[in-house]
PyMOL CGO cylinders between C-alpha atoms (Angstrom):
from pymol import cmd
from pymol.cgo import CYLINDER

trace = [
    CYLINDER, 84.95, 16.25, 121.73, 82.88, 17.19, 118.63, 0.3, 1, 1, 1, 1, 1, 1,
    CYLINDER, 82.88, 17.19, 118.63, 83.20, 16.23, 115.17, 0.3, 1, 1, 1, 1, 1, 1,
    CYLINDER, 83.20, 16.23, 115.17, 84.60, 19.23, 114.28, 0.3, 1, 1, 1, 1, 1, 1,
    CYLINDER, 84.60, 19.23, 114.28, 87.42, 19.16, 117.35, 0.3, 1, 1, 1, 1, 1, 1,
    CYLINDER, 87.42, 19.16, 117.35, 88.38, 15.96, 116.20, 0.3, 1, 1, 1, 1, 1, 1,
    CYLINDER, 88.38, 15.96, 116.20, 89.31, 17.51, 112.25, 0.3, 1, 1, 1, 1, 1, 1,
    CYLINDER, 89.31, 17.51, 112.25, 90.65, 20.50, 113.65, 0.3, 1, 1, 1, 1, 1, 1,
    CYLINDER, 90.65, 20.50, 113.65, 93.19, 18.27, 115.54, 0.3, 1, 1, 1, 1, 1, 1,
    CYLINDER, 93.19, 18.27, 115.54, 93.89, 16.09, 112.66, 0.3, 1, 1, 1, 1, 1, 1,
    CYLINDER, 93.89, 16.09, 112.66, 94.38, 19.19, 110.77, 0.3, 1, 1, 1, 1, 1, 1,
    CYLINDER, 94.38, 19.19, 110.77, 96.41, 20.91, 113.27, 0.3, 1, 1, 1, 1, 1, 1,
    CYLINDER, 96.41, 20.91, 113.27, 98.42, 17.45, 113.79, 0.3, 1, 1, 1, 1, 1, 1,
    CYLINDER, 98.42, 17.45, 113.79, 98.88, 16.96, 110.18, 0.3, 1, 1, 1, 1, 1, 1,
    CYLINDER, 98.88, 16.96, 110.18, 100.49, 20.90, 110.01, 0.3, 1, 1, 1, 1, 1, 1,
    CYLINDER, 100.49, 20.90, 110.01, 102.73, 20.09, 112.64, 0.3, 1, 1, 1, 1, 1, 1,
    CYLINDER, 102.73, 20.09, 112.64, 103.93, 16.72, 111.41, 0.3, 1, 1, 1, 1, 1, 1,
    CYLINDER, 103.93, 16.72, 111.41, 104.10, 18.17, 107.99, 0.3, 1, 1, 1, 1, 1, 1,
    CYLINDER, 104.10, 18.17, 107.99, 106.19, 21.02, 108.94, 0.3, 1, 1, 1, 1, 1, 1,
    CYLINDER, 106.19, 21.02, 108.94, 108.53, 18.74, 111.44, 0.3, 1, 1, 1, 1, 1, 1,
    CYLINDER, 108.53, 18.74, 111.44, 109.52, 16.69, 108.74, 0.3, 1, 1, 1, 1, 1, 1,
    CYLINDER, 109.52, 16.69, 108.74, 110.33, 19.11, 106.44, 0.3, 1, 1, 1, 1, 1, 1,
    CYLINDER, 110.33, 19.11, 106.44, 112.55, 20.98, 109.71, 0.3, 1, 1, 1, 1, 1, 1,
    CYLINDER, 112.55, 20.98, 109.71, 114.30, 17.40, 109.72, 0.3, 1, 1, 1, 1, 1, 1,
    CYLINDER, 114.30, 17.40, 109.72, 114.30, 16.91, 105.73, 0.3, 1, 1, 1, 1, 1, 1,
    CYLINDER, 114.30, 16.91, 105.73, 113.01, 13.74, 105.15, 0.3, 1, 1, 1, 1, 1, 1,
    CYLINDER, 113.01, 13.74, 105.15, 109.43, 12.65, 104.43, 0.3, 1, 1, 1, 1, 1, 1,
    CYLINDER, 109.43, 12.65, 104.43, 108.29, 9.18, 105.14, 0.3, 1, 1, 1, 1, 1, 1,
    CYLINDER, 108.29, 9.18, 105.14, 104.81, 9.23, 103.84, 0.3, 1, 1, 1, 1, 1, 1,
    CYLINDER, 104.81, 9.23, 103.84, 101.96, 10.98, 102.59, 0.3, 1, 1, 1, 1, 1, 1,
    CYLINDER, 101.96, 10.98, 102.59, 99.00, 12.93, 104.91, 0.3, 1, 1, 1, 1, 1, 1,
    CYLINDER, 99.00, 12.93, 104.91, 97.91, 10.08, 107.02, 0.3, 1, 1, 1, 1, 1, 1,
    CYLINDER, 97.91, 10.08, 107.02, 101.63, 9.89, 107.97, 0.3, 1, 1, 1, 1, 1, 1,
    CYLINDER, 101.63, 9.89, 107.97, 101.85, 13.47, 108.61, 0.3, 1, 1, 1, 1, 1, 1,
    CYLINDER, 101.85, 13.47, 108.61, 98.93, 13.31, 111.08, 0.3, 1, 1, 1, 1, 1, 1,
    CYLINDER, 98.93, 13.31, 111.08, 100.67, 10.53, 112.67, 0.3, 1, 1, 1, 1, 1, 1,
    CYLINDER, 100.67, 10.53, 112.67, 103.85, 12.29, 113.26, 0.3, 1, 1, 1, 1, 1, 1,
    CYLINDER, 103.85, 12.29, 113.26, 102.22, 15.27, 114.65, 0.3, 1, 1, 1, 1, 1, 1,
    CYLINDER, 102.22, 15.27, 114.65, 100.75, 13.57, 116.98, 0.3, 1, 1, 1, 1, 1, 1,
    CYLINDER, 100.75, 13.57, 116.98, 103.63, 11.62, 117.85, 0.3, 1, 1, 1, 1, 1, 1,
    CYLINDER, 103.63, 11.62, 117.85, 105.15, 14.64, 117.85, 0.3, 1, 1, 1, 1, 1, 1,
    CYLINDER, 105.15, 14.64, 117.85, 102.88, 16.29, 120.23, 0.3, 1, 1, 1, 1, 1, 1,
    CYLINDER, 102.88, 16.29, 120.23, 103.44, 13.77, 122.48, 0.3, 1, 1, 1, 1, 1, 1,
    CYLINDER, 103.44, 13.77, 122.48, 106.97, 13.76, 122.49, 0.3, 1, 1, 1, 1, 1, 1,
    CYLINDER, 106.97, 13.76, 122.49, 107.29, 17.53, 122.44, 0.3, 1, 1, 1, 1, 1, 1,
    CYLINDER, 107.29, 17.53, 122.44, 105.12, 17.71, 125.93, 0.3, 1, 1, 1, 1, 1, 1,
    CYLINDER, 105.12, 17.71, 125.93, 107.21, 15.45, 127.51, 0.3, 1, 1, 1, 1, 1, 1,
    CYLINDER, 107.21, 15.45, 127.51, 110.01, 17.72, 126.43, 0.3, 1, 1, 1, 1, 1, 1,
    CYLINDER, 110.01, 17.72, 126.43, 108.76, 20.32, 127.73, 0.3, 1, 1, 1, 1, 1, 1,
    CYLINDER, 108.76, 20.32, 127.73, 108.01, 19.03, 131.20, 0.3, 1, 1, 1, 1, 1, 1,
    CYLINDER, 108.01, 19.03, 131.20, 111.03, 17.80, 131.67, 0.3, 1, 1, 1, 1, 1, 1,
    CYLINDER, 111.03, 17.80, 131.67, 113.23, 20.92, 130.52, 0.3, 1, 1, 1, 1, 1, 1,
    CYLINDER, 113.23, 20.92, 130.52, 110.91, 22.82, 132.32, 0.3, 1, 1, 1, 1, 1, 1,
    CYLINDER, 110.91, 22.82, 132.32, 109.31, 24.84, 129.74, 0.3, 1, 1, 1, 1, 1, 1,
    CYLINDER, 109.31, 24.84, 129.74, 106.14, 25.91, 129.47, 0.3, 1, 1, 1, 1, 1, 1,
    CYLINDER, 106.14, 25.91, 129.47, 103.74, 24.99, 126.75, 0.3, 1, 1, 1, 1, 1, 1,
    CYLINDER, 103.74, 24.99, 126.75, 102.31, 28.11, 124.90, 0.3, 1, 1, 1, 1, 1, 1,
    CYLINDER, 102.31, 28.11, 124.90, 100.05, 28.43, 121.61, 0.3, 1, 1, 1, 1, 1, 1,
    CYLINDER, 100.05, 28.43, 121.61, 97.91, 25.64, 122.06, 0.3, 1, 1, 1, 1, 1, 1,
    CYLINDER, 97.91, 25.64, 122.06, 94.94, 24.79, 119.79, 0.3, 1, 1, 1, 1, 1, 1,
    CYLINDER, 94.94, 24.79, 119.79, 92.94, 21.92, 120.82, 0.3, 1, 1, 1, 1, 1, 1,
    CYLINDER, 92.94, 21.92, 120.82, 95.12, 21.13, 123.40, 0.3, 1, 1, 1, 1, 1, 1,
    CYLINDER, 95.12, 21.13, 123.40, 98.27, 20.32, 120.92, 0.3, 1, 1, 1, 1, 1, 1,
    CYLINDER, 98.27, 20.32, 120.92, 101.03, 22.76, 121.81, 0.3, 1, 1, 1, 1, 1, 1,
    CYLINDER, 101.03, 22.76, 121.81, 101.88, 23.42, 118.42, 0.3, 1, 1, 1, 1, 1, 1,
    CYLINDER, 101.88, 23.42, 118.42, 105.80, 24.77, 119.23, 0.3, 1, 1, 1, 1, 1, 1,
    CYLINDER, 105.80, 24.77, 119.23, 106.87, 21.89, 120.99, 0.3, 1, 1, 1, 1, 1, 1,
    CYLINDER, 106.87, 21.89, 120.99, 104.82, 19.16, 118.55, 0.3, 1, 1, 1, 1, 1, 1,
    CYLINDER, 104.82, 19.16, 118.55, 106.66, 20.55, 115.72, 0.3, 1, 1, 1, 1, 1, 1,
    CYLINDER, 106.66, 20.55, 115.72, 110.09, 20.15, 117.32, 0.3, 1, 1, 1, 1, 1, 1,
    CYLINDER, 110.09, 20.15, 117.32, 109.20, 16.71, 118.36, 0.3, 1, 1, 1, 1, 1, 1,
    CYLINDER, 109.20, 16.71, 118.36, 107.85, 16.07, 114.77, 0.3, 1, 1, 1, 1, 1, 1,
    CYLINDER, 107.85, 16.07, 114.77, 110.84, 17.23, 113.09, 0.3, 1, 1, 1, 1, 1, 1,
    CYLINDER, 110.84, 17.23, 113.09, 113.10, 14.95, 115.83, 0.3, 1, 1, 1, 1, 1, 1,
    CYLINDER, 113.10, 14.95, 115.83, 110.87, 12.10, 115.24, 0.3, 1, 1, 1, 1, 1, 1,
    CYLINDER, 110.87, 12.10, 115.24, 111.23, 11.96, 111.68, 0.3, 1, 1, 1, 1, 1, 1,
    CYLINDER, 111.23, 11.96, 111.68, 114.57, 12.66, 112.07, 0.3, 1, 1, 1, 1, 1, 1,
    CYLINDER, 114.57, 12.66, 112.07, 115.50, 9.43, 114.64, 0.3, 1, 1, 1, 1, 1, 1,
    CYLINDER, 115.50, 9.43, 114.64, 113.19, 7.57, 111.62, 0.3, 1, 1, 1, 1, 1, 1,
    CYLINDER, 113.19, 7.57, 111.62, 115.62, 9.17, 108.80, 0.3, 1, 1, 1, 1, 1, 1,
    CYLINDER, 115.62, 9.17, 108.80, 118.42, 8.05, 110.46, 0.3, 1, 1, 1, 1, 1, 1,
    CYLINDER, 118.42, 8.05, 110.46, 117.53, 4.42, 111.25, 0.3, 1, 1, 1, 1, 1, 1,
    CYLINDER, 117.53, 4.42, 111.25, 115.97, 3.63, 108.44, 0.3, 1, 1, 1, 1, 1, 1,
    CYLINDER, 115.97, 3.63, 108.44, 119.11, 4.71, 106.73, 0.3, 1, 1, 1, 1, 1, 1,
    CYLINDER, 119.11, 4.71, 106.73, 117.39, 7.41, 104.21, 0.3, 1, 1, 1, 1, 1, 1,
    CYLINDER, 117.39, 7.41, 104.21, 118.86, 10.02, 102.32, 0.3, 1, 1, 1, 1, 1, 1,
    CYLINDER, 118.86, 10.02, 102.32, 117.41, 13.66, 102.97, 0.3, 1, 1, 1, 1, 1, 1,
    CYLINDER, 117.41, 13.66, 102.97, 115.03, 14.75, 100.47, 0.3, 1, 1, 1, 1, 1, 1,
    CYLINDER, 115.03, 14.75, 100.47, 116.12, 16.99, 97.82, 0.3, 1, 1, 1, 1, 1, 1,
]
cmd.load_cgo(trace, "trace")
């Protein structure tokens, strides 16, 4: 992977955490946390998808963006919920 592959999936990661947690309405951190959740997110989402069955589509970087923001936003949401948060206004 090139220098530039590795920012394009820390952008792309960042997006998708960014836009799962604001799907789930709560935001735990800044950009570094972000990149963090779409990643987790990623990684959760593709397991998702395997086991439902479902195949990934619109990749970039090998991050399938669909299913990393619906594992972002139920990341953040699991983290809303146990930590006990109130939704963001």
């Amino acid at each position: 992977m090139t220098v530039l592959g590795f920012f394009i999936l820390l952008l792309v990661a960042a997006v998708c955490g960014s836009i799962g947690a604001s799907i789930a309405g709560y935001s735990p951190g800044g950009c570094l946390t972000s990149i963090v959740l779409g990643l987790a997110g990623a990684l959760i989402g593709t397991w998702m998808s395997r086991e439902l069955g479902v195949a990934d589509f619109l990749t970039i970087q090998r991050i399938p963006i669909l299913w990393s923001i619906v594992g972002s936003a139920l990341f953040v949401a699991i983290i809303g919920f146990l930590s006990g948060r109130r939704r963001k206004k």
